[in-house]
C-alpha positions, 0 to 999 in steps of 0.5 A: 134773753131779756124781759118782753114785759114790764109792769108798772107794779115792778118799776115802782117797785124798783125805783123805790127800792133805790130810794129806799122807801116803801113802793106806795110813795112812789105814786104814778105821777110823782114828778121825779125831781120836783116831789120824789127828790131824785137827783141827777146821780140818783136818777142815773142809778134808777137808769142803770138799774132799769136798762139792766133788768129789762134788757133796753140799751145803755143810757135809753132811759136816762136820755128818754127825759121821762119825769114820772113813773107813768112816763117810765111805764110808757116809754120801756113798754113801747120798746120791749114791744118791740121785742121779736121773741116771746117771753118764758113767762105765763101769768094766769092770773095777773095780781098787780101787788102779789104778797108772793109768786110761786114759779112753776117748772115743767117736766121733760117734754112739757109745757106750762100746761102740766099746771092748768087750773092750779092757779084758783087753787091758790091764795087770790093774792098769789101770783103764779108764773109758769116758766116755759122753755123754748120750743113749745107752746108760744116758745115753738119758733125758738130754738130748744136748749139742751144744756142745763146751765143755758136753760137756768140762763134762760130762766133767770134773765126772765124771773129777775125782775119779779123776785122783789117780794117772797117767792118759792120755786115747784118743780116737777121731774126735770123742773125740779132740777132747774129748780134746784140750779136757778135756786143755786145760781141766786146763792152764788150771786148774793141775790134774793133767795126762794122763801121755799123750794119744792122738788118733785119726782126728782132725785137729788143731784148726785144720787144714783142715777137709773143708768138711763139716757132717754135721749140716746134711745132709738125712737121705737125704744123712746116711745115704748119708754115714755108709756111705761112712764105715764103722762104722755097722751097715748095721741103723742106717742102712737101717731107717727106725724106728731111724734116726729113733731115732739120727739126733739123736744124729748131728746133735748130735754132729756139730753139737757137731764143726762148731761147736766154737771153735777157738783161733787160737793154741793153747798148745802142750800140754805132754803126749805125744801121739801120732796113730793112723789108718787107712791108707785113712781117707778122711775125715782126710788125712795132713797134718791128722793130722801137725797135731797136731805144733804142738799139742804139746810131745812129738809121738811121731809118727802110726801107721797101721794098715790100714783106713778110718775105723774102723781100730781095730776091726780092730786091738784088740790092736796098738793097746791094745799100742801104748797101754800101750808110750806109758803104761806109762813113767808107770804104776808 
């Protein structure tokens, strides 16, 4: 899956990443030989680079005969506009030169709509990017991914583009996990790495689990299940029409949980992370949630707020505080 928009911002970014030089030298209309000094050889790098991160064809660019960046913004929009398949990616609040991006993963049977409202809780010159996965909201004619490694594909093809200034990753319930592996797939790739990981209602990977698999429950199980856990709109879990809708959504989210491999021995990340719960969550204990200290380098520790399972509904403003208090150290 690849990217269904582009930014000047980002190519500007790109370009004078391979130049080496700083992203205001490359001005919209800088002719690309003339004032930028960009070679045949150089300019085939720019191409590959480009081709490689938004997903258009081998050489597109390179034959486009675009000569400035303006040109180059114009030509990739026409052709990811193109794109049938809707991006993963919600921006509430588009900041053209942020000093980070926060990106922000939903629970099991979610959307992006867990975070409403939390983007004027944070710095103006913050991007947040909501990550949805296929299935729901503009995502619903995609097919639902039920594997954990397909689903951090999914995700790392779409943020690829963006991690080009300081970033942290929050996740909440099963966000948390794909938090956690999108942040172990860009160690494996030498890649850049999130300034801070928050992990929530989550227990580490390879901690005890509750002996649960949601997915497997017969339905009348599932939904009486689902209540005891909070967070679900009692609309959803008592009309049987719109159950019938959302019920696949859980059963492969929680499959994608339960089925997930997890290393025996984890590489320690070495990335801040910090665990957020609710106080009276009666699905994560204590000790699976302290876990997460072998699984890191810099553990800043477990916060706790009042609630069950879905805490952060209660607490927008204390936790996108505490959020900013964590990433605020890397963000300029």
């Amino acid at each position: 899956m690849t990217p269904t928009s582009v930014t000047i911002e980002e190519l500007r970014a790109l370009i004078a990443a391979a130049l080496e030089t700083e992203p205001e030298e490359v001005t919209d209309d800088a002719h690309f030989a003339h004032e930028l000094d960009i070679d045949s050889l150089m300019m085939l790098e720019i191409s590959t680079r480009v081709e490689s991160a938004f997903g258009v064809p081998d050489n597109a660019v390179a034959a486009s005969g675009v000569t400035t960046l303006a040109e180059l913004h114009a030509f990739l929009a026409s052709k990811l506009n193109r794109a049938t398949s809707p991006s993963p990616l919600i921006r509430p609040r588009p900041v053209s030169n942020p000093a980070a991006r926060l990106f922000l993963l939903h629970h099991a049977g979610g959307s992006h709509l867990l975070y409403r409202g939390w983007a004027e809780l944070f710095p103006e010159d913050w991007e947040l990017c909501l990550l949805e996965a296929p299935g729901r909201g503009s995502l619903q004619a995609l097919p639902l991914i039920d594997d954990c490694e397909q689903l951090v594909d999914y995700f790392h093809a779409a943020i690829a583009p963006l991690l080009d200034r300081p970033f942290g990753f929050f996740g909440h319930s099963m966000g948390a996990l794909i938090g956690y592996q999108l942040t172990h797939r860009l160690l494996r790739e030498r890649g850049a790495l999130p300034t801070w990981l928050g992990v929530s209602a989550y227990g580490a990977p390879g901690s005890d689990a509750s002996g649960y698999s949601p997915h497997l429950m017969a339905d009348d199980e599932l939904r009486a299940w689902l209540r005891s856990g909070g967070g679900s709109p009692p609309q959803l879990l008592d009309n049987d029409d719109v159950w019938r809708k959302f019920a696949p959504v859980f059963r492969a989210d929680f499959k994608l949980v339960n089925t997930r491999a997890a290393p025996r021995r984890p590489e320690p990340l070495p990335v801040p992370l910090t665990a957020f719960a609710g106080r009276d969550d009666a699905l994560i204990g204590e000790d699976r949630l302290l876990a997460w200290q072998a699984l890191t380098t810099d553990f800043r520790g477990l916060a706790r707020y009042d609630g069950g399972h879905f805490y952060l509904l209660d607490h927008p403003q204390q936790l996108t505080a505490a959020i900013t208090a964590a990433m605020r150290p890397a963000a300029p």
